[in-house]
C-alpha positions, 0 to 999 in steps of 0.5 A, spaced: 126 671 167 130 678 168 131 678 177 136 684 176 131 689 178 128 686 183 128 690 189 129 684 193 136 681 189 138 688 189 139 689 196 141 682 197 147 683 191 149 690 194 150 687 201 154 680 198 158 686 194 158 690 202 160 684 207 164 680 201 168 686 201 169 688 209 171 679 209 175 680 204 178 686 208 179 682 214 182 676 210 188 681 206 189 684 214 190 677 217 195 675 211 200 680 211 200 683 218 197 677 222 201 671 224 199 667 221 197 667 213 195 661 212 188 663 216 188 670 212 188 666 205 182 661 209 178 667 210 180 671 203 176 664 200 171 665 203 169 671 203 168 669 195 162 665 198 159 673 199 160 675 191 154 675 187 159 673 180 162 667 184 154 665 186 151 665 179 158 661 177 157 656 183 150 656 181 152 654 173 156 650 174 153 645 179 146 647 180 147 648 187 147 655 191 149 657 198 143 657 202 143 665 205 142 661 213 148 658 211 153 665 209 149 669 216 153 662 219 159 663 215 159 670 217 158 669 224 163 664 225 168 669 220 166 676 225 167 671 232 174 668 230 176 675 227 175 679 232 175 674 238 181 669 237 184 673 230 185 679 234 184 683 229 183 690 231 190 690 234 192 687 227 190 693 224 193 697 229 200 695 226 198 696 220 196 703 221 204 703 224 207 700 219 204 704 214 
């Protein structure tokens, strides 16, 4: 069954695309200009959870899926330490400084 056309799964896909990007942009912000990379590569994998291509391997592989309650978790939790304990608008102000 072709679920591409689907209105439904085209938005889910354009925001998994969406949120995974800006996820992914938060995780490269705290990887080389935060001060602490480690919790930057944390936040690079998981922002693979968003990618529609990583679901349908995930889903391949192992026959399981991540539950969308489980990605608005993941992302709640990844925004709050990002912003509150990641301070990511003054990291992004370096950045803008060191460009």
């Amino acid at each position: 069954m072709d679920t591409t056309s689907n209105p439904s799964t085209i938005v889910s896909n354009l925001v998994g695309w969406l949120f995974g990007l800006v996820v992914l942009a938060i995780g490269m912000v705290n990887t080389f200009w935060g001060n602490d990379p480690g919790f930057g590569i944390f936040i690079i994998v998981l922002s693979l959870a968003y990618f529609p291509p990583v679901n349908s391997l995930i889903m391949e592989k192992t026959g399981l899926r991540i539950p969308p309650i489980a990605k608005v978790l993941l992302g709640a939790l990844i925004i709050w330490s990002s912003l509150g304990v990641g301070e990511l608008f003054d990291k992004i102000d370096l950045m803008m400084k060191s460009l």
